[in-house]
C-alpha positions, -999 to 999 in steps of 0.1 A, spaced: 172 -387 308 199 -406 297 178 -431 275 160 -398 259 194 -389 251 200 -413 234 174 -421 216 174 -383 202 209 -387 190 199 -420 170 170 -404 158 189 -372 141 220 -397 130 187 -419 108 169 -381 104 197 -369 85 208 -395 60 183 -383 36 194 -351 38 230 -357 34 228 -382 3 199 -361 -12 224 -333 -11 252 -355 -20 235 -357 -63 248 -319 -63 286 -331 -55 285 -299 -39 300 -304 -1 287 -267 5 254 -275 -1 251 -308 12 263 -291 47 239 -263 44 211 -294 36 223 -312 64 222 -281 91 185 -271 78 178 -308 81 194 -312 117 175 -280 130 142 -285 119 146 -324 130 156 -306 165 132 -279 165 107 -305 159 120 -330 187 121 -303 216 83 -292 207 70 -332 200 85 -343 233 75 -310 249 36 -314 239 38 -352 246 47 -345 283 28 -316 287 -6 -332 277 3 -360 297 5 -339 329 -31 -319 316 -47 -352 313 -34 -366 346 -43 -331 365 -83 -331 349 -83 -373 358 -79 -356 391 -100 -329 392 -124 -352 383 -119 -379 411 -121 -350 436 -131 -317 439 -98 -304 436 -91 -270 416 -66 -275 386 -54 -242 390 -46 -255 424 -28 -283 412 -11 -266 384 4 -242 412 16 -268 433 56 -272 435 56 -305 424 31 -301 395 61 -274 387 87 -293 395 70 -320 372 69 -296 344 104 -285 346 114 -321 348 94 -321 310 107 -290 299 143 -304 309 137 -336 285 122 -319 258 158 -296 259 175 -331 260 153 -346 234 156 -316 203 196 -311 215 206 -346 212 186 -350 184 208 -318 168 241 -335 177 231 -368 158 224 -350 129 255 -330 134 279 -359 138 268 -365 96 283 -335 88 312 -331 106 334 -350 78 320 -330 49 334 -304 72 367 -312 67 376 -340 41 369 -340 5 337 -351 -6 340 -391 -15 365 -398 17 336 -378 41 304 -399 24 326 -428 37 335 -420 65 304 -399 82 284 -434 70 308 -458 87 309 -429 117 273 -431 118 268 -469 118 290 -473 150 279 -442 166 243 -459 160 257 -493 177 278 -477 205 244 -458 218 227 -491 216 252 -506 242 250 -483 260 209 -479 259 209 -518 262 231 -510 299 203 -485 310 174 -505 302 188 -536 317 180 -551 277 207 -574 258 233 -548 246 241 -566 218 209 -570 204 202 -534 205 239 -526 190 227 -550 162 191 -539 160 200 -502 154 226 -508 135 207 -527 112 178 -500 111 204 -474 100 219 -491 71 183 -498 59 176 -463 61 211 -455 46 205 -480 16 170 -468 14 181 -429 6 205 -441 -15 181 -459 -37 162 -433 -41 193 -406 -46 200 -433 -72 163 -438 -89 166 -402 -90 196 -399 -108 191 -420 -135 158 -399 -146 
């Protein structure tokens, strides 16, 4: 749960970059927040149903593999307490998935928030990039992987997403 967590909260900090510096061309900080909450809740919306639908036709698949092996009923597997325990389980990481992908996102806008509009571009980007390497140390503890190369990995990815957006915010511009 933990590494879904994370991963959801990486996912909405890099899910909402284009967003913000999209936003950002309008120098308006009320409509780059307002761009950044429709971005962070659709992102989130969209995480809870992808990981819910993922897990869910995993557990279909698994339960017809079986009906198949043996001439057990799915219906009577689907009623079985751990077949429901199972799918609370993926109804529990879909929640964690969409809501962690929400507070990525949300960490982005928390500085247009409350500073002026130059001085939060700053500092929700520098925010971001060690939020980003943080969760990777602390994935990299989880999975038993080098820490430091995940720190540096995601970190990496982030600013390339971040230089990407504003390259195009840029291109953009000049037109």
């Amino acid at each position: 749960m933990q590494k879904l967590a994370i991963r959801g909260t990486i996912d909405g900090l890099t899910g909402g970059i284009g967003a913000i510096i999209g936003a950002s061309l309008t120098l308006d900080p009320r409509i780059i927040v307002i761009t950044g909450l429709v971005s962070a809740f659709t992102h989130s919306i969209n995480h809870f149903f992808a990981y819910r639908r993922e897990f869910e036709i995993e557990l279909l698949d698994s339960t017809k593999r079986l009906e198949e092996l043996s001439a057990i009923n799915v219906d009577y597997i689907r009623s079985s307490p751990l077949y429901l325990k199972r799918k609370k389980e993926v109804q529990k990481k879909a929640f964690v998935a969409g809501f962690s992908s929400l507070i990525g996102s949300l960490i982005l806008l928390l500085p247009f928030i409350l500073l002026p509009l130059f001085h939060a571009m700053i500092i929700s980007m520098v925010t971001a990039v060690i939020v980003v390497a943080l969760l990777g140390l602390l994935l990299g503890k989880f999975t038993k992987e080098d820490q430091w190369r995940l720190a540096v990995e995601f970190s990496i990815t982030f600013i390339i997403s971040l230089f990407v957006a504003l390259l195009v915010a840029g291109v953009w511009e000049v037109r």
